[in-house]
C-alpha positions as CSV (number, residue, x, y, z in Angstrom):
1,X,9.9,-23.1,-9.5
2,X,8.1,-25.5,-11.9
3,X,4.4,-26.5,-10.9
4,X,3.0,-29.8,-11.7
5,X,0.4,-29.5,-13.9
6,X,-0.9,-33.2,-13.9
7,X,-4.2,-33.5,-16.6
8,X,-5.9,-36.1,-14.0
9,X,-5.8,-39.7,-12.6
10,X,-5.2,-42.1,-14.8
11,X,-6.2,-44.8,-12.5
12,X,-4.5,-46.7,-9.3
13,X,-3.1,-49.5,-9.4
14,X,-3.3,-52.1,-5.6
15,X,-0.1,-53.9,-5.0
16,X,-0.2,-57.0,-3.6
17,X,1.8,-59.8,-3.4
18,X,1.4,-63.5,-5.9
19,X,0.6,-65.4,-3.5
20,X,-2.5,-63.4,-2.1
21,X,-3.2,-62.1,-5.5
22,X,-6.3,-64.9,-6.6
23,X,-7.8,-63.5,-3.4
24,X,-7.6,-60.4,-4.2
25,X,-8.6,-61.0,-8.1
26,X,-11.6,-63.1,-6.7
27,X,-12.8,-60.5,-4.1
28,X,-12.8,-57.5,-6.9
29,X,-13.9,-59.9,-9.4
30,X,-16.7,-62.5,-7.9
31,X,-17.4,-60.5,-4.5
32,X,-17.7,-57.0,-5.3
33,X,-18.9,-57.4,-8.9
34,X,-16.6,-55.4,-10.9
35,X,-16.0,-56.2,-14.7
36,X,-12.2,-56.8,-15.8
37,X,-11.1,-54.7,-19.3
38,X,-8.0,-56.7,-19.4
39,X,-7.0,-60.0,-17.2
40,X,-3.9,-62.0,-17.6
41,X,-1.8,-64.0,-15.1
42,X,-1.2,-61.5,-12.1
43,X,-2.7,-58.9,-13.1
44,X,-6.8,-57.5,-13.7
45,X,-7.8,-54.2,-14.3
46,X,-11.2,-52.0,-14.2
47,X,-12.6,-49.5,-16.5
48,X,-16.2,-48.3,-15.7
49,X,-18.8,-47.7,-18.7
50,X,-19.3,-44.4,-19.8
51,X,-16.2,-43.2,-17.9
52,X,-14.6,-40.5,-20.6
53,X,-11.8,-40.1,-18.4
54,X,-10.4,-43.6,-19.0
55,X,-9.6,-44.1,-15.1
56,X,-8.7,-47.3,-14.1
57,X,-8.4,-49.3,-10.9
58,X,-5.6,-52.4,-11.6
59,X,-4.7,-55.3,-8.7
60,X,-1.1,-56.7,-9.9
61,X,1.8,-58.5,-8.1
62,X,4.8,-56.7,-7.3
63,X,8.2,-58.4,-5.7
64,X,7.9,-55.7,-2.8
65,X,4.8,-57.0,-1.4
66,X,5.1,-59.8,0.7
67,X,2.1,-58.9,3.6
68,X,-1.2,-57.9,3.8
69,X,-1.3,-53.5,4.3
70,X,-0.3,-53.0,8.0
71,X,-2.2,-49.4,7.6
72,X,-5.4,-50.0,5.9
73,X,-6.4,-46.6,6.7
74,X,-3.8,-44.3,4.5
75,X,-5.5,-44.7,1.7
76,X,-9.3,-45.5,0.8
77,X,-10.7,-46.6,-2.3
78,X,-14.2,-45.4,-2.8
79,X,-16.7,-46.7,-5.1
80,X,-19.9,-44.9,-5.9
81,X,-23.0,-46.8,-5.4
82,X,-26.9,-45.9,-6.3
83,X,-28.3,-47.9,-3.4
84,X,-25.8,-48.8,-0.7
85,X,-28.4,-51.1,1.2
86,X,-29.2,-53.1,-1.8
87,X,-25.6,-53.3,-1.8
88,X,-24.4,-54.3,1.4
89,X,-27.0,-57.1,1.4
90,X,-25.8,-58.1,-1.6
91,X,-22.0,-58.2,0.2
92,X,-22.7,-59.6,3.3
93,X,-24.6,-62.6,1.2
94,X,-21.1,-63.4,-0.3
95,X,-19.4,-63.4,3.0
96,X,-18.0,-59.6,3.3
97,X,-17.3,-58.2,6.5
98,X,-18.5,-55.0,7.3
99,X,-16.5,-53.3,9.4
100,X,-19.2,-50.0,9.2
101,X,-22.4,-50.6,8.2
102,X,-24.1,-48.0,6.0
103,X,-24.8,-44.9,7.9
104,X,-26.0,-41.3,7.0
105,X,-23.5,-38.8,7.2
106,X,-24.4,-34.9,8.2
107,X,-23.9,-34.3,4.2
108,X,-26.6,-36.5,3.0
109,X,-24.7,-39.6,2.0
110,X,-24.1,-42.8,2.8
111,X,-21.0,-44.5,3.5
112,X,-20.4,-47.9,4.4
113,X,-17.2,-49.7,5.2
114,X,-15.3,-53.0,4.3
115,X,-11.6,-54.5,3.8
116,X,-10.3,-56.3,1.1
117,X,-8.1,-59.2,1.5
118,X,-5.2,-57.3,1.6
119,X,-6.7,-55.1,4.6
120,X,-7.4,-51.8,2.2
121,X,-9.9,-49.8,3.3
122,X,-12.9,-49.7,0.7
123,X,-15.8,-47.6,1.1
124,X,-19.3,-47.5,-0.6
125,X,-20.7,-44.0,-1.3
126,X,-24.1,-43.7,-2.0
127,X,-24.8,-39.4,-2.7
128,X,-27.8,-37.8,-1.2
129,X,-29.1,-37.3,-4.5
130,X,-30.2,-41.0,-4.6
131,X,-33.5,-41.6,-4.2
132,X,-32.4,-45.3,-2.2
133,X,-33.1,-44.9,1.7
134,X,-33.6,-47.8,4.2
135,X,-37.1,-49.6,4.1
């Protein structure tokens, strides 16, 4: 039997469909904060500074997706973040929903909990290494 041997993620790519795509552009882009590498009609993708590994997160249009994710909860994007409260505030300011606020977990970390416009699950991590903690 072969075994797949992948070398790593190359990045992940969020479907969604053209007409919802400038909300999901603008959420990525103008909510969360994120940078684009490359932009173009229908399409935006991500690279973070410093990452060697090249992984990217991409939001494009694709025929197939006509709705909004009817199970946000398959998959979760996570994004690392030094202070999560700083963060949330900085969210909720824009108009994000928090669906779980930041919250300790029994490993030391934080995680708090939103939806994108297309109802995927995105989480913040903040690692217990992070000298951040609630005022």
């Amino acid at each position: 039997m072969s075994e797949i041997n992948p070398f790593g993620i190359a990045g992940i790519i969020i479907w969604t469909s053209k007409e919802r795509f400038q909300s999901m552009e603008d959420f990525y882009v103008h909510k969360i904060g994120l940078v684009p590498l490359h932009q173009r009609e229908y399409f935006v993708n991500f690279k973070w500074p410093g990452d060697k590994k090249d992984i990217r997160l991409t939001i494009g249009v694709h025929s197939k997706i006509q709705t909004d994710n009817t199970d946000p909860d398959r998959i979760m994007i996570n994004f690392h973040v030094a202070d999560i409260h700083a963060t949330a505030k900085r969210l909720s300011n824009v108009g994000i929903t928090f669906i779980r606020e930041p919250e300790q977990e029994s490993w030391g970390g934080w995680i708090a909990t939103i939806r994108d416009p297309d109802s995927n699950t995105v989480q913040l991590l903040q690692s217990p290494d992070e000298t951040s903690r609630p005022n």
